[in-house]
VEXDREN-2710 file (C-alpha; in Angstrom, 1 decimal):
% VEXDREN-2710
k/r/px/py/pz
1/UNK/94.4/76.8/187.4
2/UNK/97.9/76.2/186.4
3/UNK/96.5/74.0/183.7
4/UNK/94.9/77.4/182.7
5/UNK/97.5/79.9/182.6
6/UNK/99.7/78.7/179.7
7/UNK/96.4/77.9/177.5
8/UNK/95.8/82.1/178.0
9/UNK/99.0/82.8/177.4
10/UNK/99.5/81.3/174.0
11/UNK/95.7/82.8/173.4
12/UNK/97.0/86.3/174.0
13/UNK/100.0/85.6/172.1
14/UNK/97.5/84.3/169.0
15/UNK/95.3/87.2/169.4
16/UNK/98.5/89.4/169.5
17/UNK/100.1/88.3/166.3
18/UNK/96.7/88.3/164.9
19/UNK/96.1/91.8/165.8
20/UNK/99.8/92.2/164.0
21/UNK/98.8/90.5/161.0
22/UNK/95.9/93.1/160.7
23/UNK/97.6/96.4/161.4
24/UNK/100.1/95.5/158.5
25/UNK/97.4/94.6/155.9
26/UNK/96.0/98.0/157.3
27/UNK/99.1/99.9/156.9
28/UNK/99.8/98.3/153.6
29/UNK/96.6/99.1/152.3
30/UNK/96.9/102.7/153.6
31/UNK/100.2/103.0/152.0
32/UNK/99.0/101.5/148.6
33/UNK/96.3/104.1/148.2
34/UNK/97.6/106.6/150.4
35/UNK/94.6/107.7/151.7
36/UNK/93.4/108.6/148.4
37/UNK/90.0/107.3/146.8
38/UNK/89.5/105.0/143.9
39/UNK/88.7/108.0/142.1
40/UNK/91.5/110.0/143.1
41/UNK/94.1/107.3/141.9
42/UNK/92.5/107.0/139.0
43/UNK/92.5/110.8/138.0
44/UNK/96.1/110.5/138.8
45/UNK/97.0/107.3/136.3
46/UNK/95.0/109.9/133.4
47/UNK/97.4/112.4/133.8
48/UNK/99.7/110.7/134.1
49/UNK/98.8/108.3/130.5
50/UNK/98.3/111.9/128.9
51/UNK/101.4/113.1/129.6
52/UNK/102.7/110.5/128.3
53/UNK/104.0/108.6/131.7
54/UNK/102.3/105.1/131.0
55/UNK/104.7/103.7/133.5
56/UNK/103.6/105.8/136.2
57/UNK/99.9/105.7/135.0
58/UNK/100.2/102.0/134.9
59/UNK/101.2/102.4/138.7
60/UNK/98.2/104.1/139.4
61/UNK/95.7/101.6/137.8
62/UNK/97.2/98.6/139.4
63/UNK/97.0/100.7/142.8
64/UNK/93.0/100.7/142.3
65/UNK/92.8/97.2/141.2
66/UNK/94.7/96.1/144.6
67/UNK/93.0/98.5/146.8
68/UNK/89.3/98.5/145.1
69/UNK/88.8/95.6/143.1
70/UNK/85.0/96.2/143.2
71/UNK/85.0/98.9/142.5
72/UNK/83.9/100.5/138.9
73/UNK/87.0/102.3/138.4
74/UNK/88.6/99.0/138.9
75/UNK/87.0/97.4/136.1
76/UNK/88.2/100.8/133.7
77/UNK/91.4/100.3/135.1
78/UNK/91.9/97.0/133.9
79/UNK/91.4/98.2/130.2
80/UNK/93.9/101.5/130.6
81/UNK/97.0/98.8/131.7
82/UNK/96.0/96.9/128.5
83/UNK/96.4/100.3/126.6
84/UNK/99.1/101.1/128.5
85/UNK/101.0/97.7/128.1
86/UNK/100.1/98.4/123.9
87/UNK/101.3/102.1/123.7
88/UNK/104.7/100.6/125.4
89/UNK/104.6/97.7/123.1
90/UNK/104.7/95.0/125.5
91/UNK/102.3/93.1/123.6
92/UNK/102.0/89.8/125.9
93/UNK/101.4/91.8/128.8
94/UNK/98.1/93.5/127.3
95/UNK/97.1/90.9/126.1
96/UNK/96.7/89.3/129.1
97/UNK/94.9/91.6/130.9
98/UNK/92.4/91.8/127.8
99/UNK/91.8/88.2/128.1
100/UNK/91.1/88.5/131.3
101/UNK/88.8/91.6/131.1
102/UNK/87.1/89.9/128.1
103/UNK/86.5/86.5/130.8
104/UNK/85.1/88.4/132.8
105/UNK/82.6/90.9/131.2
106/UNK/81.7/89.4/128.0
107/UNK/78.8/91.4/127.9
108/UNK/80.5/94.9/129.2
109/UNK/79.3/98.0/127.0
110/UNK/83.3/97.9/126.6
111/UNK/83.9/94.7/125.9
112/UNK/83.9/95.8/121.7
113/UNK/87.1/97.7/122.7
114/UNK/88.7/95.2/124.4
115/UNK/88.7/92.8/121.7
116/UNK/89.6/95.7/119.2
117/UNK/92.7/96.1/121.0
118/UNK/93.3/92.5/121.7
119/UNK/93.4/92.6/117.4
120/UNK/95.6/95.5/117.5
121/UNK/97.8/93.7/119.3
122/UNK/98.2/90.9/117.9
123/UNK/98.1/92.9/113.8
124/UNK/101.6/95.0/115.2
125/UNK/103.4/92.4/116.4
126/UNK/103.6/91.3/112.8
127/UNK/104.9/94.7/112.0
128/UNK/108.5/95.4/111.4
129/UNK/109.9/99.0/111.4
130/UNK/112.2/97.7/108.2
131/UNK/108.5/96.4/106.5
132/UNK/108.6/98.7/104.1
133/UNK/112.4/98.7/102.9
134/UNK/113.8/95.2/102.8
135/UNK/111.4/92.6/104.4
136/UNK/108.2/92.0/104.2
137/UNK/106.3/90.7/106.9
138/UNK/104.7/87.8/104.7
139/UNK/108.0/86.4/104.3
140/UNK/108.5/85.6/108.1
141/UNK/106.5/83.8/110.3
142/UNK/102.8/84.8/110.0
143/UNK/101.7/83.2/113.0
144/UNK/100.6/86.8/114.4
145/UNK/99.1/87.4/111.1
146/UNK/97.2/85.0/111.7
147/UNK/96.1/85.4/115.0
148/UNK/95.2/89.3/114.0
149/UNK/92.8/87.8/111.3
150/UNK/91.1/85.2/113.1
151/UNK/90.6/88.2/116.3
152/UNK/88.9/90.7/113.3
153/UNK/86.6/87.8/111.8
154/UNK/85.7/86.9/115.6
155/UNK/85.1/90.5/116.1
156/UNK/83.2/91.4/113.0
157/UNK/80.9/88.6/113.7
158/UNK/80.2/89.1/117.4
159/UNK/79.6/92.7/117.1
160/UNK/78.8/93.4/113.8
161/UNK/77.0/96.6/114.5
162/UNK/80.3/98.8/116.2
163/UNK/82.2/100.8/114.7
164/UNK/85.3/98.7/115.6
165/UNK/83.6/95.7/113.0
166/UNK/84.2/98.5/110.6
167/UNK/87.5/98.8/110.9
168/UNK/88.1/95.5/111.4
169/UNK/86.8/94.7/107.2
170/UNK/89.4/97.4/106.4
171/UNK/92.3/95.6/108.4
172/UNK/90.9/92.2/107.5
173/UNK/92.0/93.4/103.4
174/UNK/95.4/93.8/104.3
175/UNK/95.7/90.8/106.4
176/UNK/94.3/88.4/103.9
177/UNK/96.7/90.0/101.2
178/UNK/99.4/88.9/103.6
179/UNK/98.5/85.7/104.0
180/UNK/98.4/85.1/100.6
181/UNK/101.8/86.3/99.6
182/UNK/102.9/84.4/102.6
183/UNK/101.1/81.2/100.4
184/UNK/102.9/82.4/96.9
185/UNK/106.5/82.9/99.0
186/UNK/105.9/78.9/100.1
187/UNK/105.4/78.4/96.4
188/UNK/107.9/79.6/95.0
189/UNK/110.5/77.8/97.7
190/UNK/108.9/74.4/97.1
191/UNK/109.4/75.4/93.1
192/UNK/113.3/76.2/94.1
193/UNK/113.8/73.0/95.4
194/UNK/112.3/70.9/92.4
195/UNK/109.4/70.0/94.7
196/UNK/106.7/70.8/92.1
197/UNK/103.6/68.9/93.8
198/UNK/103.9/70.8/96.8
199/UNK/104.1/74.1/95.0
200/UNK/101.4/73.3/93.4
201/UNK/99.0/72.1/96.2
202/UNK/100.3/75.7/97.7
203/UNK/99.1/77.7/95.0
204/UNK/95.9/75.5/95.0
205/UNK/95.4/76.7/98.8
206/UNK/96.1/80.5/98.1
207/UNK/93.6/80.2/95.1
208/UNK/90.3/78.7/97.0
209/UNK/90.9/80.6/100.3
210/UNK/92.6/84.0/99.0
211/UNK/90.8/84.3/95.9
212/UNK/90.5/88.2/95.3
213/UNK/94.1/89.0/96.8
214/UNK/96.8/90.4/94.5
215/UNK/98.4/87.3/94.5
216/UNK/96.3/85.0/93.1
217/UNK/97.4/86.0/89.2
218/UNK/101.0/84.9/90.3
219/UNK/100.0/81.4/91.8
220/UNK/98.2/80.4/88.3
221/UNK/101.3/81.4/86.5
222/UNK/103.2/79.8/89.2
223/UNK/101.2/76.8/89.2
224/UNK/101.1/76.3/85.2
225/UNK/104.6/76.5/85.1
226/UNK/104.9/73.8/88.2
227/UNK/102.3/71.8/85.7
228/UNK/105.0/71.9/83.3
229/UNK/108.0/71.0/85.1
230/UNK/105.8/67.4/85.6
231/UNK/104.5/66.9/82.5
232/UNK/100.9/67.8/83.3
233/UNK/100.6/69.5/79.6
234/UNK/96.4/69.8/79.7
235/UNK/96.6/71.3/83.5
236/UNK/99.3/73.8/83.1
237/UNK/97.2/74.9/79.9
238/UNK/93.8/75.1/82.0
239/UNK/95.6/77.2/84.4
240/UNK/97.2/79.7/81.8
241/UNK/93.3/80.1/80.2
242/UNK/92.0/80.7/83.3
243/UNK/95.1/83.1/84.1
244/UNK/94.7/84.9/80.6
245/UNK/90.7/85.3/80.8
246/UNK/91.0/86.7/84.3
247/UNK/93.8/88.6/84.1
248/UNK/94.7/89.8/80.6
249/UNK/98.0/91.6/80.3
250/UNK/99.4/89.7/83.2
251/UNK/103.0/89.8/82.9
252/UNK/104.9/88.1/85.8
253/UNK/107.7/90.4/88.0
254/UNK/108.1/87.3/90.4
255/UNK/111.7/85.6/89.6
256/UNK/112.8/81.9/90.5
257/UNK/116.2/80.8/91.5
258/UNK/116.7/78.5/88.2
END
């Protein structure tokens, strides 16, 4: 019997901090939600995004994903942090949670969306608020340019039908456009700094994969004059036929450092 006792002590004590254990999660869970349903909460986090208090909306959706993961205002949740994270333009974070929603409904009636804004995201990082007075966002890294184009082809081609495939052709223009000055802006650096092969190999790229951008006129001129600079006489004079043919009138406004 005294064998017994302590064996039903330490049980009591187990059960005991058990019971403890519990009651927190309990009153941590009541104090997430606060008694209020999923619904509830998530009527909250609307008012809350259109008023224009994403952080506090932001609160609200991460409250139902916590408290009601299976819920189906959890899953609509998930997408209103993404928007929220892109309206505050913290980028990385809505990304994230679009990756993850796209994981994990891939064939969600809003999965469209989600990659739509997953290509949003990644098209304004790219953008700077000084784009249209001194830079220009093909001059700096185009990594995110990239990423933005390579998200509107996968989109386009995996739901061709949506509206968002749509808009994606129209952003896909001005992305491609990018791309190719970015190509032309190599160029003419590798042209700077005598290295005339590699400026011409450049505007060989820009040419075959960026053939109906605003650029391409420039990388023939760019590239007969590169022709030149090595004594390629025939080639720099097959470019400048194929540059006067296609492009009559062309008069370059580009300007090299020599």
């Amino acid at each position: 019997m005294k064998k017994i006792i302590p064996v039903i002590v330490l049980l009591s004590i187990f059960l005991s901090g058990c019971g403890s254990l519990f009651a927190e999660k309990k009153v941590e869970r009541g104090v997430l939600v606060d008694g209020q349903t999923p619904k509830a909460l998530y009527d909250l986090a609307q008012e809350k995004l259109s008023s224009g208090s994403n952080t506090q909306a932001i609160e609200y959706y991460e409250q139902i994903l916590a408290a009601y993961p299976g819920s189906k205002y959890a899953m609509q949740a998930q997408l209103d942090i993404a928007y929220g994270y892109y309206k505050r333009e913290e980028y990385t974070s809505a990304l994230a949670q679009l990756d993850d929603f796209i994981k994990r409904y891939p064939s969600h009636t809003s999965t469209p969306y989600a990659h739509y804004l997953r290509c949003k995201s990644f098209e304004d990082i790219s953008r700077s608020f000084l784009d249209d007075l001194i830079t220009d966002k093909a001059e700096r890294d185009v990594q995110s340019v990239k990423d933005a184009y390579l998200c509107y082809t996968g989109l386009i081609g995996e739901f061709p039908q949506t509206n968002y495939a749509e808009d994606g052709k129209v952003k896909l223009v001005g992305l491609k456009n990018a791309l190719a000055r970015h190509e032309f802006y190599v160029a003419q650096y590798y042209t700077n700094n005598k290295s005339n092969i590699a400026a011409i190999n450049r505007c060989k790229y820009l040419i075959e994969h960026f053939p109906k951008t605003p650029s391409v006129p420039d990388a023939l001129h760019l590239m007969a004059y590169n022709y030149d600079a090595i004594g390629a006489i025939k080639l720099a004079e097959d470019a400048r036929s194929v540059l006067n043919a296609s492009y009559p009138g062309y008069a370059a406004e580009y300007k090299l450092d020599n």
